[in-house]
C-alpha positions in Angstrom: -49.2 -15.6 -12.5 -48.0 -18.6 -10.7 -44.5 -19.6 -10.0 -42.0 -21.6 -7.8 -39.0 -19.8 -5.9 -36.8 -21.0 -3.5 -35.6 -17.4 -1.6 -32.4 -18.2 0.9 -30.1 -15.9 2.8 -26.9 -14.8 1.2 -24.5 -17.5 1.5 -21.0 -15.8 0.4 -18.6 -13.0 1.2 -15.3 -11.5 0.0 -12.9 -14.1 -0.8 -9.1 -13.5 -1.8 -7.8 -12.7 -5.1 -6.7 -16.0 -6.7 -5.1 -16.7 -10.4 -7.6 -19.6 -10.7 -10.0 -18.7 -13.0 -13.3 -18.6 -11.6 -16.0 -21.8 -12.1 -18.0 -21.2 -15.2 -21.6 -20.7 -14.5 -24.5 -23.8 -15.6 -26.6 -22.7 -18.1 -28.8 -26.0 -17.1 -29.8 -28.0 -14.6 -30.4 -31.5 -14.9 -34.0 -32.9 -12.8 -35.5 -36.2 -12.4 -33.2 -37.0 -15.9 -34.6 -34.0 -18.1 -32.0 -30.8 -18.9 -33.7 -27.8 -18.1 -32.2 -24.3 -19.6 -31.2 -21.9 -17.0 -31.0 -18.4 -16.5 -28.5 -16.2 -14.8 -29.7 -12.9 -14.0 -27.4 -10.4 -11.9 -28.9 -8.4 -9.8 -26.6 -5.3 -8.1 -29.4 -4.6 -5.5 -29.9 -8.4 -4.8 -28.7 -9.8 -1.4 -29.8 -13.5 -1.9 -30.2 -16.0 -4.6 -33.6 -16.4 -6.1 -34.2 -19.6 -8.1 -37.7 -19.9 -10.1 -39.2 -22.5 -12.1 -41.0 -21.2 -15.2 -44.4 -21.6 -15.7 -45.1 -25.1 -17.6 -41.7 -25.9 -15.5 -39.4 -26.0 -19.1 -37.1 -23.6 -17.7 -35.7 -22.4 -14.5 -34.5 -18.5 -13.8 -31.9 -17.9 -11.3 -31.4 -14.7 -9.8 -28.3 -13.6 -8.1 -26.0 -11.2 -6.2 -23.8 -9.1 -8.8 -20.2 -10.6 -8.6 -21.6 -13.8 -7.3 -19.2 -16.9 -8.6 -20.2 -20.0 -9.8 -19.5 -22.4 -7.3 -21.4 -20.7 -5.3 -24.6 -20.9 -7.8 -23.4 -24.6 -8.1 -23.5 -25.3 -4.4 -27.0 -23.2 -4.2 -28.3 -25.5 -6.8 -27.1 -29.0 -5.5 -28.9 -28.1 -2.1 -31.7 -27.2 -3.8 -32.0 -30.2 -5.9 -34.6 -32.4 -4.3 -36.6 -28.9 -4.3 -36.8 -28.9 -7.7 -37.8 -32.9 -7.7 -40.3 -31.9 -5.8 -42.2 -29.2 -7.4 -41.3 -30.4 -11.4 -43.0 -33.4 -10.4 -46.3 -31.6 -9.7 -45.7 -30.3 -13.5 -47.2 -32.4 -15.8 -45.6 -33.6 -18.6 -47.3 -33.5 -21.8 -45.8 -34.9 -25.1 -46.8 -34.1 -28.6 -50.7 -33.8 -29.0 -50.3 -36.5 -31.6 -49.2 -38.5 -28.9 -51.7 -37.1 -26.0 -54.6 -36.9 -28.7 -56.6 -34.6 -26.7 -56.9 -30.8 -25.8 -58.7 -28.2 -23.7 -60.6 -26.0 -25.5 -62.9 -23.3 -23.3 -62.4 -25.4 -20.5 -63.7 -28.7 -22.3 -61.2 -31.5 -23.1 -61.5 -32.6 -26.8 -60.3 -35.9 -28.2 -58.0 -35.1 -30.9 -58.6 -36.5 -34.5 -56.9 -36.6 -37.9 -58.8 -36.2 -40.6 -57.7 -35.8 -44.5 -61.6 -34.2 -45.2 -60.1 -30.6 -44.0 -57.9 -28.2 -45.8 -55.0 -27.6 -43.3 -57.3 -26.6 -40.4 -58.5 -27.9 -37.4 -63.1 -28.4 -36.4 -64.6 -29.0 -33.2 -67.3 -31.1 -33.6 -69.4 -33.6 -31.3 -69.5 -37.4 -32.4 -71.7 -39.8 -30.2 -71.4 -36.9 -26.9 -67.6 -36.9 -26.8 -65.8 -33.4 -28.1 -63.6 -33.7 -30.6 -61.3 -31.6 -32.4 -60.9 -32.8 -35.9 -57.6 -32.1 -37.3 -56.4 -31.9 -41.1 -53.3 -33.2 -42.3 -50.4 -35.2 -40.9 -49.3 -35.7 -37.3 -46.2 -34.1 -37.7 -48.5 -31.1 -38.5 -50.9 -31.3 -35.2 -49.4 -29.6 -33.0 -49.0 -26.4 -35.4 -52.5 -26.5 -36.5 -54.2 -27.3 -33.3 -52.2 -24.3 -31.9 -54.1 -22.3 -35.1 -57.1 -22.9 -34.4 -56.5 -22.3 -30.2 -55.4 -19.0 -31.8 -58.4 -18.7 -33.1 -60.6 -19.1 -30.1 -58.7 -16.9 -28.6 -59.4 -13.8 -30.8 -62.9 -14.4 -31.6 -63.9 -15.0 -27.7 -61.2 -12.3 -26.2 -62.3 -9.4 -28.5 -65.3 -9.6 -28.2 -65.1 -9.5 -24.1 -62.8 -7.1 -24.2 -64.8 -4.7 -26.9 -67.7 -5.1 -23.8 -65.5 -4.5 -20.8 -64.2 -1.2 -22.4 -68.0 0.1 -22.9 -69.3 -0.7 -19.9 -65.8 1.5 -18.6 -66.1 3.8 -21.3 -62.6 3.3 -22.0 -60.8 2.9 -25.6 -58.9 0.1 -26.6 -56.1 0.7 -29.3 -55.1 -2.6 -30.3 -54.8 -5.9 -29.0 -52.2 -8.3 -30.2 -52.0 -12.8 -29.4 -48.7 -14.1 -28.0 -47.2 -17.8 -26.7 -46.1 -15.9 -23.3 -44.2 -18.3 -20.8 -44.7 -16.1 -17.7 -47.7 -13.9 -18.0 -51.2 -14.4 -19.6 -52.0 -10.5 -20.5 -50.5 -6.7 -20.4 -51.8 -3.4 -20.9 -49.8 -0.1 -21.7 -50.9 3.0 -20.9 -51.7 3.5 -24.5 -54.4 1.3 -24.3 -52.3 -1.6 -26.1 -53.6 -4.7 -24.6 -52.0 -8.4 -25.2 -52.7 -11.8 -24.5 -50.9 -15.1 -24.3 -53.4 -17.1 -27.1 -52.8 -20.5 -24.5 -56.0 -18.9 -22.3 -58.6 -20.3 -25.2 -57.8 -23.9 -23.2 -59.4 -22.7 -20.0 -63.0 -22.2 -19.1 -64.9 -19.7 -20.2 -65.3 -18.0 -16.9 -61.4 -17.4 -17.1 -61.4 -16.3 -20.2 -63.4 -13.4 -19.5 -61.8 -12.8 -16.7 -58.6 -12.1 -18.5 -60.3 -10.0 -20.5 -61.7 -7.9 -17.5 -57.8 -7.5 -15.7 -56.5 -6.2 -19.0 -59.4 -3.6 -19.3 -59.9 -2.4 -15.7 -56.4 -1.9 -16.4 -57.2 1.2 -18.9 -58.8 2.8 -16.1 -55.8 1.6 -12.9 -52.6 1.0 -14.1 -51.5 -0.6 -10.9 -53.3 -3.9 -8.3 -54.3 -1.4 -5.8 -58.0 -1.5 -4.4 -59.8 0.2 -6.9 -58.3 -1.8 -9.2 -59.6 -5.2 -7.8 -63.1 -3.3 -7.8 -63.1 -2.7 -11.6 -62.3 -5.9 -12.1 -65.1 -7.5 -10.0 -67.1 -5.3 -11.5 -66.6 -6.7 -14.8 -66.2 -9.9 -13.9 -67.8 -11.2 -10.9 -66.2 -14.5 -11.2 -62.8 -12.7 -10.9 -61.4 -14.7 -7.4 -62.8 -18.1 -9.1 -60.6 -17.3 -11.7 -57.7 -15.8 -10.2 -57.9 -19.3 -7.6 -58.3 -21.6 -11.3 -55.1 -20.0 -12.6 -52.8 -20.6 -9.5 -54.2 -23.9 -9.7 -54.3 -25.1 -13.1 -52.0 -22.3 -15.0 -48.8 -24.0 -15.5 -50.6 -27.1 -16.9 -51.9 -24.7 -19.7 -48.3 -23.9 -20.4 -46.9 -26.8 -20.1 -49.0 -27.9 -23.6 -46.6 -29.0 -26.1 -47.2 -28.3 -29.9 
């Protein structure tokens, strides 16, 4: 899945002791005037700092030496500032859907209406050849119900690829459960427990089933090795398409507000 990291050689050493206390660590960072939450992860077998932006670039992850004290993290992330500037700005932001009024559903961008005709759900529909996703309720209530009904596509189209995948492997599937992940779009145990990050029912179709195919070739190789790439072209022949539309076009799926 696709991320930003900044990796640098270590950049500290032994220091002596000293009755100063040591410089508190930021739990955010401040970029182009937004806070962003940070997280400080020690590592004992890291050597360098490893600073990521999370997908949809609402968060950052910082990963450091054990021991490692905060001015040094400070200092790490002052340098890397105009970094940061750099890639956040290739995030879009997105605002409340009220306030967007549209979504991406299967890869097609709806116009988003309110409607008081619907009991608290959401409709695509077509009105003079423009999508659009009529909505029920108030706007405060939008974003909760369009993220329902994305919810929705999501289970009807996902189970029903993934119900085909595992024939065609001849594999079982022993349940399959919808999440809002921030870093991964699927996962498969060895039990055959598959799971999905619901925000996939705003790509195209082709990457939809394509999800669907990782997650079930994963039944049969639990690892990226060759013959698990195979499988999964197998299944999907669209899988490098799709793999290419993700790194491309991923965080903007996360990045949705609701």
């Amino acid at each position: 899945m696709p991320f930003e990291s900044a990796r640098l050689l270590p950049m500290f050493g032994l220091s002596r002791k000293s009755n100063t206390p040591p410089a508190p660590r930021p739990d955010s960072v401040t970029v182009n005037g937004r806070a962003l939450p940070l997280t400080i992860r020690e590592n004992a077998r890291a050597t360098r700092m490893t600073l990521r932006i999370e997908p949809g670039g609402q968060a950052l992850k910082l990963t450091i030496p054990r021991g490692l004290p905060g001015h040094e993290v400070d200092a790490f992330l002052t340098r890397h500032h105009a970094w940061l500037m750099t890639r956040l700005a290739r995030v879009p932001d997105s605002g409340p859907l009220a306030e967007v009024g549209k979504i991406a559903i299967r890869g097609v961008e709806h116009r988003i209406e309110m409607t008081g005709k619907l009991r608290g759900l959401a409709e695509q529909t077509e009105i003079d050849g423009v999508a659009v996703l009529r909505v029920a309720g108030s706007p405060e209530h939008t974003g909760r119900r369009v993220a329902d009904h994305l919810k929705r596509v999501a289970r009807s189209e996902l189970e029903a690829l993934v119900a085909g995948h595992a024939a065609r492997l001849g594999e079982t599937v022993r349940s399959i459960s919808y999440k809002d992940t921030k870093s991964r779009w699927g996962s498969c145990t060895s039990k055959g427990n598959l799971s999905f990050s619901w925000r996939i029912a705003m790509a195209p179709d082709f990457v939809i089933d394509y999800l669907a195919a990782h997650e079930v070739a994963h039944l049969k190789e639990m690892n990226h090795g060759p013959r698990f790439w195979a499988t999964c072209r197998e299944l999907c022949p669209r899988t490098d398409e799709a793999k290419r539309w993700l790194k491309q076009n991923g965080s903007r799926l996360f990045a949705v507000s609701f």
